[in-house]
C-alpha positions as CSV (number, residue, x, y, z in Angstrom):
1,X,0.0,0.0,0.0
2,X,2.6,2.5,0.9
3,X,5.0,2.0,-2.5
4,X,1.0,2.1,-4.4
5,X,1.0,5.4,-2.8
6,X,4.5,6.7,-3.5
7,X,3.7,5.8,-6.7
8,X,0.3,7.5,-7.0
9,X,2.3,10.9,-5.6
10,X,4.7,10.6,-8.0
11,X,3.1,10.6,-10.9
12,X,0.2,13.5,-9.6
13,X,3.7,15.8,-8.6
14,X,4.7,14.9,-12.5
15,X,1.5,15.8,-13.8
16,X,1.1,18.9,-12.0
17,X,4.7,20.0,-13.0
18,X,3.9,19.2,-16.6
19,X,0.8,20.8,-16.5
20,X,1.8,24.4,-14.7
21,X,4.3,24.7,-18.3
22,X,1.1,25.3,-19.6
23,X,-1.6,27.8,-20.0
24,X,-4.9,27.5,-21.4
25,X,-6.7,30.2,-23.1
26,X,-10.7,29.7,-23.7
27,X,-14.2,30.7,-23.7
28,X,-16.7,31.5,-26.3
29,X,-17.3,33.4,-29.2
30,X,-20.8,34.1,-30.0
31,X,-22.2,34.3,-33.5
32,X,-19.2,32.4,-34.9
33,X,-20.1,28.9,-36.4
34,X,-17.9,27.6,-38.9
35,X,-15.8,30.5,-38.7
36,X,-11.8,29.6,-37.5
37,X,-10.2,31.1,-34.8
38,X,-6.5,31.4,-34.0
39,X,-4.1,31.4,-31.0
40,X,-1.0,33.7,-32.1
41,X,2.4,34.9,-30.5
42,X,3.2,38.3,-30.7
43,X,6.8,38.3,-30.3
44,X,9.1,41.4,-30.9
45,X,9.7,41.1,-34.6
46,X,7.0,39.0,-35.9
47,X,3.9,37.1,-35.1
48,X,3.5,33.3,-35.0
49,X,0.3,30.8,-35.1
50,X,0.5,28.4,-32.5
51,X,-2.8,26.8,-33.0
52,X,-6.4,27.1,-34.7
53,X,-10.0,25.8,-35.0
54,X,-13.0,25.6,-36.2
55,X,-15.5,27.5,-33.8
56,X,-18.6,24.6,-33.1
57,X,-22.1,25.4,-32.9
58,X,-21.9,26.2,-29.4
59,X,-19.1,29.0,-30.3
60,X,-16.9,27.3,-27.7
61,X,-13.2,27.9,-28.3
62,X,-9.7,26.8,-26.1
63,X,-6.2,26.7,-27.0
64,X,-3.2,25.1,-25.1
65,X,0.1,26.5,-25.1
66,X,3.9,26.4,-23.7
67,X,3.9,28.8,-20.9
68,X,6.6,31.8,-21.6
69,X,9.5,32.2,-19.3
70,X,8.3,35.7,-18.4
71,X,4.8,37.9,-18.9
72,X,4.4,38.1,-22.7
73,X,1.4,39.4,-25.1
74,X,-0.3,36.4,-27.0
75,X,-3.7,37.3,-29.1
76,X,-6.8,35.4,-30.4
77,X,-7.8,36.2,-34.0
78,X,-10.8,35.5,-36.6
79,X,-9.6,37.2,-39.7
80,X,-8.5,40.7,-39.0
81,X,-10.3,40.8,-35.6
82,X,-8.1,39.7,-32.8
83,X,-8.1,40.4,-28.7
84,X,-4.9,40.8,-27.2
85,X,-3.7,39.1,-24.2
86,X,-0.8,38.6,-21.5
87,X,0.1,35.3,-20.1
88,X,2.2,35.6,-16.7
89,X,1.3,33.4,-14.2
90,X,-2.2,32.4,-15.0
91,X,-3.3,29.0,-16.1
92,X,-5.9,29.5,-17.4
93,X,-7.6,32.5,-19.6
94,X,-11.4,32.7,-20.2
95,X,-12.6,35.1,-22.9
96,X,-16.7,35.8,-23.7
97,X,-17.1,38.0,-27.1
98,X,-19.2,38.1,-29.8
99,X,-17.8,38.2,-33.8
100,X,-19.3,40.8,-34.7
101,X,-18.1,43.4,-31.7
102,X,-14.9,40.7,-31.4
103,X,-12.5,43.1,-30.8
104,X,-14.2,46.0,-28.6
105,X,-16.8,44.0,-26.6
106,X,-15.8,41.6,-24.5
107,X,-15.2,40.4,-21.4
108,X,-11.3,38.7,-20.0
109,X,-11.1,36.5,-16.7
110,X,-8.1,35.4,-15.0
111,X,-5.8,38.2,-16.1
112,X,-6.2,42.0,-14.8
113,X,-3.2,42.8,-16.5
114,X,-4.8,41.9,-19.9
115,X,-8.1,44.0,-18.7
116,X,-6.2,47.1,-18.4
117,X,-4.8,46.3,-21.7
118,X,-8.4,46.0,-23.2
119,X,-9.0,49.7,-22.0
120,X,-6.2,50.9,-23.6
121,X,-6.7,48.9,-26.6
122,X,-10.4,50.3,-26.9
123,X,-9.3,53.7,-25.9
124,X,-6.6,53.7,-29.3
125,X,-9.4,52.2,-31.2
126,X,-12.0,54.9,-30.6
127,X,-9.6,57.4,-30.9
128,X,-8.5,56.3,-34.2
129,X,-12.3,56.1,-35.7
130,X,-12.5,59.6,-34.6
131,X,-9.7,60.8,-36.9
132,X,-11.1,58.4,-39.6
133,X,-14.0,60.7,-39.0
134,X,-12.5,64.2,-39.0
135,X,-11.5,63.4,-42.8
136,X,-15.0,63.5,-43.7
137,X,-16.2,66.6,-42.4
138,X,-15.5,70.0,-44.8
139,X,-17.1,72.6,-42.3
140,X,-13.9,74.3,-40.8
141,X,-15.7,75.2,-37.4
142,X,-16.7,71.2,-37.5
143,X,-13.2,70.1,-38.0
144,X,-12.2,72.8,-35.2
145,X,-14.2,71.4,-32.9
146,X,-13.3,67.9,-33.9
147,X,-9.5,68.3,-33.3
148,X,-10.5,69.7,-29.9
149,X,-12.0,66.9,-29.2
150,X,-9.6,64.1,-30.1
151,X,-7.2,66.1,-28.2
152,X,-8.8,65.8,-25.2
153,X,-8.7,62.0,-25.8
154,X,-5.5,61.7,-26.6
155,X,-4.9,63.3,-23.5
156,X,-7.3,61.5,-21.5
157,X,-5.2,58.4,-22.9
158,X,-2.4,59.5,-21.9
159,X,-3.2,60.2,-18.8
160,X,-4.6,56.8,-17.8
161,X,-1.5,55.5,-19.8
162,X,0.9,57.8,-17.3
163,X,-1.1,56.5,-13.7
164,X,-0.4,52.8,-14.8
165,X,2.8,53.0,-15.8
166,X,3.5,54.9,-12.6
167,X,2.2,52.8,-10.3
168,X,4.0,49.6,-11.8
169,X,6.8,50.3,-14.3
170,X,7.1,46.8,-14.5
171,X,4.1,45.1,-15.5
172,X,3.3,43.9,-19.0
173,X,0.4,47.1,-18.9
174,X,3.6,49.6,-18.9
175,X,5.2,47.7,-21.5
176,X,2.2,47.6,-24.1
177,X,1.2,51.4,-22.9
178,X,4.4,52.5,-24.4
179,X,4.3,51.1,-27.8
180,X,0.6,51.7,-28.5
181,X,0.3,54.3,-31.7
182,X,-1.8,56.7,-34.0
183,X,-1.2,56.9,-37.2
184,X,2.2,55.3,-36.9
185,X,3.2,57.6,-34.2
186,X,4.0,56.6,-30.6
187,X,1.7,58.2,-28.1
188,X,4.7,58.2,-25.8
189,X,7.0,59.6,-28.2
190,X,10.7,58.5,-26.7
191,X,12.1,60.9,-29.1
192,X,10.1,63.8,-26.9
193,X,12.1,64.3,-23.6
194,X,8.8,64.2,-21.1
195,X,7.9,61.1,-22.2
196,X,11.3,59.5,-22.8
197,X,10.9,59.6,-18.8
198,X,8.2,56.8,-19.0
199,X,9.7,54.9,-21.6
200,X,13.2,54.8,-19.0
201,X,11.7,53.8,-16.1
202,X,9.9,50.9,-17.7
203,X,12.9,50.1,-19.4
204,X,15.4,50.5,-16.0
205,X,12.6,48.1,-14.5
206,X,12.2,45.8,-17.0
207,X,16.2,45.3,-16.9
208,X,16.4,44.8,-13.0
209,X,14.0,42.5,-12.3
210,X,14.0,40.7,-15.8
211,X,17.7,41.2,-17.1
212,X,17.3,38.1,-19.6
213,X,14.0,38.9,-21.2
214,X,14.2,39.3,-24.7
215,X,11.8,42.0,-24.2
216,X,14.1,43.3,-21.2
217,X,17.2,44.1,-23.6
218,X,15.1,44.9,-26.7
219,X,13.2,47.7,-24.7
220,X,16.7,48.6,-23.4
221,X,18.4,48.9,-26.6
222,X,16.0,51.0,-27.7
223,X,15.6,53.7,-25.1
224,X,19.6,53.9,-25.3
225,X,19.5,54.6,-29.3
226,X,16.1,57.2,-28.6
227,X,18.4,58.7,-26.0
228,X,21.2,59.3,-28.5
229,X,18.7,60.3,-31.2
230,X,17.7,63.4,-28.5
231,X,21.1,64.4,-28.5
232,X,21.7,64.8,-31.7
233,X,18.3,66.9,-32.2
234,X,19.3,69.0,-29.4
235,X,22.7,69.4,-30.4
236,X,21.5,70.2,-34.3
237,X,19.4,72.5,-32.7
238,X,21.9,74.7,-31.3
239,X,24.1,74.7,-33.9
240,X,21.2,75.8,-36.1
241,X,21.2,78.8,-33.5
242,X,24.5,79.5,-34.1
243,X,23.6,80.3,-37.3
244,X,19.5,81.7,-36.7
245,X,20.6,84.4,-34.3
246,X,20.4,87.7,-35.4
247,X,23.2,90.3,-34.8
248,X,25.5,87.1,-33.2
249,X,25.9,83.7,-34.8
250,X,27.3,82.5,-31.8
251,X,26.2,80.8,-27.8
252,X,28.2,83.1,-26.0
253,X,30.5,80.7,-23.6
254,X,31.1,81.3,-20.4
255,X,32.8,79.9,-18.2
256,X,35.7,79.9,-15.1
257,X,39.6,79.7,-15.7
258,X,42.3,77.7,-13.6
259,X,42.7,81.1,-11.4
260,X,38.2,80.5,-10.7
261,X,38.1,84.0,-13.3
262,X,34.8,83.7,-14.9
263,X,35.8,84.1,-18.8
264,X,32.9,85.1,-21.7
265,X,33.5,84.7,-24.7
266,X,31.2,87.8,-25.9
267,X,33.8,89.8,-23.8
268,X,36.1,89.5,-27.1
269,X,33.5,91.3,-29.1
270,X,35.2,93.2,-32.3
271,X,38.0,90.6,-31.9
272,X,39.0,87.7,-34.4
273,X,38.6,84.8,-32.5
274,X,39.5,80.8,-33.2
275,X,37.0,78.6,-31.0
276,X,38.6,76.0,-29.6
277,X,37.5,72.9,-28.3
278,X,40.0,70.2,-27.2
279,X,42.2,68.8,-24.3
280,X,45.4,68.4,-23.3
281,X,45.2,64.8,-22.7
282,X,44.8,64.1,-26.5
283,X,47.9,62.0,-27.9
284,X,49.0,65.2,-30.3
285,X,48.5,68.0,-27.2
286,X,52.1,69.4,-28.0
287,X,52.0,69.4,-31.7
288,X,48.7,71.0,-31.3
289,X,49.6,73.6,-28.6
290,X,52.6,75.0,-31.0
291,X,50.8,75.3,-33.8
292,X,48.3,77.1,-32.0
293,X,50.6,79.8,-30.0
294,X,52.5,80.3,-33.5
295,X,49.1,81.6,-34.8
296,X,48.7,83.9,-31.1
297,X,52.1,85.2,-31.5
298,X,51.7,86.0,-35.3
299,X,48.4,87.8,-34.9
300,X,47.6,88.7,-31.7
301,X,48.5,92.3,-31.4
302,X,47.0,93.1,-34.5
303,X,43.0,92.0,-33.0
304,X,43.7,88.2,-33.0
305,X,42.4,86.2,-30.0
306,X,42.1,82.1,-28.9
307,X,38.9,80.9,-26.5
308,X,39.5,77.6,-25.7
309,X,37.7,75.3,-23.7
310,X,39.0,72.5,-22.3
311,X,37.0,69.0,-22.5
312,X,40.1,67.0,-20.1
313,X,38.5,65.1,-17.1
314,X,41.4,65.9,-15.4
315,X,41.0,69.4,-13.5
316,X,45.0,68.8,-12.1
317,X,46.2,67.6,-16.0
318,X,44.3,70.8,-17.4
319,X,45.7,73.5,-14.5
320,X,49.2,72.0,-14.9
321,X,48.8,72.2,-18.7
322,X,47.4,75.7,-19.2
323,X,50.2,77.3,-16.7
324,X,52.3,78.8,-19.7
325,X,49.3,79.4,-22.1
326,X,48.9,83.4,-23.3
327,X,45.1,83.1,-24.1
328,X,42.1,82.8,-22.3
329,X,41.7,78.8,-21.3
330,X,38.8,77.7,-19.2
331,X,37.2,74.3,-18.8
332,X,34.0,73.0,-20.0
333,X,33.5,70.2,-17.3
334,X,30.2,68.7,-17.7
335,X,31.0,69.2,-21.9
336,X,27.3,71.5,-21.7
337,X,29.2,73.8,-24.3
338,X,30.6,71.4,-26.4
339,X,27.1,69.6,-26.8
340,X,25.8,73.2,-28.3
341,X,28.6,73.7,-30.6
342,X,27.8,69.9,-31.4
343,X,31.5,69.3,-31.1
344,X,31.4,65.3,-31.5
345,X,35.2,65.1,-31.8
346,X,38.7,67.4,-30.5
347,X,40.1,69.0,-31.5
348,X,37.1,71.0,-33.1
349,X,37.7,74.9,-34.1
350,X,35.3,77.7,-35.0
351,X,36.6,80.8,-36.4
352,X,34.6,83.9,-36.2
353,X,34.9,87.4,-37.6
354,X,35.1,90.6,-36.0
355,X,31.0,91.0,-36.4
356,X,31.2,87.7,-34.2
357,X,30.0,85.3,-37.0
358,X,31.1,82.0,-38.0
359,X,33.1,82.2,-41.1
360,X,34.7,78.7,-41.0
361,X,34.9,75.0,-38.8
362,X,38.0,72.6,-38.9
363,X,40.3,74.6,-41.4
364,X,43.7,73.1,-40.9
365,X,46.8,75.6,-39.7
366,X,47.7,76.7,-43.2
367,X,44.4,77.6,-43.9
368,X,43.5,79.1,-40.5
369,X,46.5,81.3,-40.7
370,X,45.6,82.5,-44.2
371,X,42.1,83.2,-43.1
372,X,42.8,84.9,-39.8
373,X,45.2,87.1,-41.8
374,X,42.2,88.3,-44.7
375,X,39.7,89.1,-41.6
376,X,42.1,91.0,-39.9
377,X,42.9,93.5,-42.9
């Protein structure tokens, strides 16, 4: 009796272990005979079938699947109607529609997470019928009032996006708030800088509690590169401004030199000046240095005058460095400067006229001396 018994635990501990790799999602679909439904993956870069049937009389559906190793979005489709769902922990999934409100109407048990998912599913939905809309109207005061309103919702959307993704960066919900779109554009743009916020703290979580996630590194990845992508904007940006701003197509600079003087760069007004960004820990400093005091002693007394800013991480290296130097040499320390000028290598040089405009970028020696000689004339 007692090696029956062993045996009889045995096997129910095996059944249950083979059984909790699985989930099951079911339920019925109303209005639906004949018609097939399918059980589909939605992985990161494409979608895969896992199953499919043929939908009874009593529109009575279920599906069996491997379990994922963490949350992930699976979806149950009848041709281009499908309802979206996560699988984390849960077993089993029980859905109730009907085919012809499949995708909007319908009821999900067993899964909260995929209930909050539904409302923002819905929420992109009617907002996206109302734009379908706006193209049909032709009064001006109608359209008006129509973009008004889908503002609002988008808003509203956002908002209800913003509270769950704040009150668990985590979950799958945070995860699919983030990528959901209009028109092919991210409501949560990470390119935008107040909601790249979002889009990092769901990423930051998603790495620390589920480092080897697919998901996790994707997500990652991809804040990094929309990170990188801001940069560059912003940096563009100013350097458009050097060029937009009337009477001065320069950022004035300033900042502090080794003696804690506080240095401007718009105090050399009327001056020629040569913009320099670079440090003395670069391999060629000496080379460089020469070549740049040979220009200060050619031209100096006649107007001629060097700015430079130091990028060197070392504060010691730099004051140590810039003991012997004749022209102003401060130290741009957080590199706040050099992201305007959209320096993205040193040594980089501007070279502005007397009027304090930008006449050239990265000449080499020859040609800054001959065109610091012509604006001085």
């Amino acid at each position: 009796m007692k090696r029956i018994f062993i045996v009889l635990l045995f096997f129910t501990v095996l059944f249950a272990c083979t059984n909790n790799e699985k989930f099951t999602v079911e339920g019925i679909v109303e209005n639906a005979q004949g018609k097939t439904i399918i059980l589909e993956h939605l992985g990161i870069a494409n979608i895969t079938m896992l199953d499919s049937m043929k939908i009874p009389k009593t529109g009575k559906f279920s599906f069996s699947a491997n379990r994922p190793d963490y949350p992930d979005f699976y979806r149950i489709r009848i041709q281009n109607r499908s309802i979206t769902f996560i699988v984390d922990s849960t077993e089993i999934i029980t859905i109730h529609t009907d085919f012809d409100n499949f995708a909007t109407d319908y009821t999900i048990q067993n899964s909260p997470q995929s209930e909050l998912i539904k409302n923002l599913r819905i929420s992109v939905i009617n907002i996206q019928n109302q734009l379908s809309a706006l193209n049909q109207l032709t009064d001006q005061n109608e359209r008006t009032a129509k973009i008004t309103e889908i503002e609002q919702a988008i808003e509203t959307h956002r908002e209800t996006a913003r509270t769950l993704i704040l009150e668990n960066s985590r979950s799958a919900t945070a995860y699919f708030a983030l990528y959901q779109q209009i028109n092919g554009h991210y409501i949560f743009s990470p390119f935008v800088a107040d909601d790249y916020r979002y889009w990092a703290m769901v990423a930051t979580s998603y790495n620390s509690f589920m480092p080897d996630s697919e998901r996790s590194r994707n997500l990652y990845n991809f804040v990094l590169e929309a990170l990188k992508e801001q940069r560059l904007v912003q940096q563009q940006t100013a350097l458009n401004q050097l060029i937009e701003q009337e009477g001065k197509n320069y950022i004035d600079i300033i900042l502090s030199d080794k003696l804690g003087v506080e240095r401007s760069l718009s105090d050399l007004k009327g001056k020629v000046i040569l913009i320099d960004f670079s440090a003395h820990e670069m391999g060629q400093s000496t080379e460089y240095i020469f070549a740049l005091r040979d220009l200060y002693t050619k031209y100096n007394s006649r107007g001629f005058e060097i700015f430079q800013i130091s990028l060197d991480r070392n504060r010691l290296l730099w004051e140590i460095s810039t003991e012997n130097i004749p022209w102003i040499s401060v130290r741009d320390e957080n590199g706040h400067f050099a992201q305007m000028y959209n320096v993205r290598q040193i040594p980089t040089i501007f070279l502005l006229d007397k009027k304090g405009n930008i006449v050239a970028r990265d000449l080499s020696f020859s040609e800054l001396d001959r065109e610091i000689s012509r604006l001085l004339r």
